[in-house]
Phi, psi and omega in degrees: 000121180281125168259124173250151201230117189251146186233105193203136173280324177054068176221101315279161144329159187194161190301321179307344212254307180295296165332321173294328201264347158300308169299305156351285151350308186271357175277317193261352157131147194303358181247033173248128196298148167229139188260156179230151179256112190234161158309140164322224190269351196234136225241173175286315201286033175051024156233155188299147164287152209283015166220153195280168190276022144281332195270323163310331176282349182281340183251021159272314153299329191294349217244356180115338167317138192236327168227114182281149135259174171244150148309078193296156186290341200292323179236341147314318151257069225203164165302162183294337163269306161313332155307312187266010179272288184323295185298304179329299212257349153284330159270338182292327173302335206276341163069030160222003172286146198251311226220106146295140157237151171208167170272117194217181186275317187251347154087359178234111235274329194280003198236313191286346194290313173323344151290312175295328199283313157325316195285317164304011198262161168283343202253357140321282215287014161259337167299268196349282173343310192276346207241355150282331194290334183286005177076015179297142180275171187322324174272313164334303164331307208256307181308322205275323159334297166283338177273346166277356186262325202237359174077180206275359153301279160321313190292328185289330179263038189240343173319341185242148200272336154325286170309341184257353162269332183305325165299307164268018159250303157328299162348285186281340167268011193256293209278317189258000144095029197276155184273024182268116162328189129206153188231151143242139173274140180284132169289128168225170216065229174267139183303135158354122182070350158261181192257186191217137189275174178305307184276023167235024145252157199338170180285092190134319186297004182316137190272027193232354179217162162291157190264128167284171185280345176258043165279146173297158175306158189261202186281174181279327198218145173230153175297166180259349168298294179338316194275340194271353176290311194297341165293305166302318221264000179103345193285084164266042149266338173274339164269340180278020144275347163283323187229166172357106172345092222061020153327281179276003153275350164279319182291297215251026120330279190297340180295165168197040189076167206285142193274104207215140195275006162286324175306000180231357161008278212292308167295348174255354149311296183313310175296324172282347148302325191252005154333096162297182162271349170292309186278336140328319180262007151313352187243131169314142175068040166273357196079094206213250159030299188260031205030034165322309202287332168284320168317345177244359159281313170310280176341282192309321183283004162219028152288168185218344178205179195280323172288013179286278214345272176003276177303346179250339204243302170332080181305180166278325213269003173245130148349097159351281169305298175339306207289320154317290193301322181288348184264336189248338158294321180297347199238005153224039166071012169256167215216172190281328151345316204277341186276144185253176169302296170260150200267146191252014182207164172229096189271126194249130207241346180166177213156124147285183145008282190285327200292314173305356189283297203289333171317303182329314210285324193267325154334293207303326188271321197199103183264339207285326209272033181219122207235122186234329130248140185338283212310331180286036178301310225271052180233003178244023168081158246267354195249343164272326163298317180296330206285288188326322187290298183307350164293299198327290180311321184278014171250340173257358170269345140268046170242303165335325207268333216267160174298309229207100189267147204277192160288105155343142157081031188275004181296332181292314185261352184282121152282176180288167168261172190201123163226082169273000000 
């Protein structure tokens, strides 16, 4: 049985999401099983997911997937290359993976590998160096790096972000040598992030009445920021075309309001009140380097909201999303200490049919490392447990973010989901 290994947040699944893994199917033959690696509860873009991560995997399965694993957050919620390092090397544990696939923009695998392989140079990682020190932010840096090594063709396809986790994934199979093929899927529809204005939907579609039965069909694919704006706001006639068969009787199972770190404002002020500059520079990407850490020790200690926090804390040359992600490790206590080298367990998150074939298949290859209940953590030894107690947390403190907060430890008691 051929295993292809997908790298995905599904915040939420989508018709888009589906589409990869159909194509995927036709490159490598229809019985090949997929396993997808997906984020927790807290996503790369520094924000909580907008559904807890059991009901994604379930409408990740009804969507063609057969085994989630998670993603632990120490590298989910993280830069893009440590995301795609944490994932890379959690399907490379599973000793059963054949093949990545991923989703890119320019759809050609052999022009991004050549890029990953530039990226692995020393006469890279010295371009890099000088064009940060020069305050470019990072992606700026990192393109303009590659476009003096490989000229301005190659350099031009790290402008869209598909192509650029596509990349730092290629990347991490490249530098360690793990035995995994890889395909890209071409993206089709709307770009990454995007919104879909009012007035460009069909005539009858409005996201405020029901859609009659002879409106025309809306686009085929959509963003998942686009499903989670049809999210905040209540629209499921305008989201149920978008996801899985029986989609949307599971997302709004599962719902519990749009999920947001203002509900927890206040407690994440306290904790960014009591922040050294000590405690800044423990957390990866704090600026350590750029004497960063008193500025954000100051910023937290005379802010009143998060968005002062922002506005006092913030260099011009970092990312909204850098800036999240340093905000949402500091409001769930993690340090750079908290990350391991390699993720030390395959936290099993949901499984169909085949998905149980291939769980059988990786028992055989890598028994110590596969975990389907908690409790049983600590039987995988004392670095797998601490990393799940830090999971516990960052799972009941996005319980906080929720309309309605659940009962504390439920990461202890929650099972995989099974769509048999």
């Amino acid at each position: 049985m051929k295993i292809a290994g997908i790298v995905a947040e599904y915040n939420p699944f989508h018709t888009g999401h589906a589409y990869q893994i159909a194509r995927t199917r036709e490159l490598l033959g229809p019985g090949c099983a997929v396993v997808a690696v997906m984020s927790g509860h807290w996503v790369q873009g520094g924000r909580p997911a907008v559904l807890d991560k059991w009901t994604r995997a379930r409408l990740a399965l009804l969507g063609g997937v057969d085994l989630v694993l998670e993603l632990p957050t120490v590298w989910a919620a993280s830069s893009a290359e440590t995301f795609a390092r944490g994932a890379v090397d959690l399907l490379a544990l599973t000793r059963s993976v054949d093949v990545l696939s991923f989703g890119s923009e320019c759809g050609d695998v052999e022009a991004l590998s050549q890029i990953a392989c530039c990226l692995n140079t020393p006469g890279y990682e010295a371009l890099v160096r000088r064009y940060v020190f020069q305050k470019l932010p990072f992606a700026a840096a990192r393109q303009r790096a590659v476009e003096e090594l490989l000229g301005p063709e190659r350099a031009a396809l790290l402008s869209t972000p598909n192509n650029n986790l596509g990349v730092e994934y290629l990347r991490n199979l490249e530098r360690d040598g793990w035995a995994m093929g890889a395909v890209t899927v071409r993206r089709e529809g709307a770009p990454h992030n995007s919104l879909l204005e009012e007035c460009t939907l069909p005539s009858g579609f409005s996201s405020t009445r029901e859609r009659p039965e002879t409106a025309p069909a809306g686009p085929k694919f959509l963003s998942a920021t686009q499903l989670r704006v049809f999210l905040e706001r209540g629209d499921w006639d305008a989201l149920e075309p978008y996801l899985p068969q029986g989609g949307l009787e599971v997302l709004r199972a599962g719902w519990n309001g749009f999920p947001s770190l203002a509900r927890a404002e206040r407690a994440v002020l306290a904790r960014l009140r009591t922040m050294s500059a000590a405690d800044w520079t423990k957390i990866p990407d704090s600026g350590a380097a750029e004497g960063l850490p008193p500025r954000l020790e100051r910023a937290g200690r005379q802010c009143r909201s998060l968005e002062e926090f922002f506005l006092l804390a913030k260099p011009k040359h970092w990312t909204q999303a850098r800036m999240r992600r340093l905000l949402v490790w500091a409001w769930l206590g993690l340090t750079a200490e908290d990350r391991p080298g390699t993720p030390p367990y395959l936290r099993v998150l949901g499984f169909n049919t085949r998905g149980r074939e291939v769980l059988s298949h990786i028992k055989k290859r890598a028994p110590w490392c596969i975990l389907t209940k908690p409790a049983r953590a600590r039987n995988l030894g004392e670095g797998a447990h601490r990393l799940l107690e830090l999971e516990a947390r960052c799972t009941d403190l996005y319980d906080l973010c929720l309309e309605t907060i659940p009962t504390p430890g439920r990461e202890w008691t929650t099972g995989p989901v099974l769509v048999l």
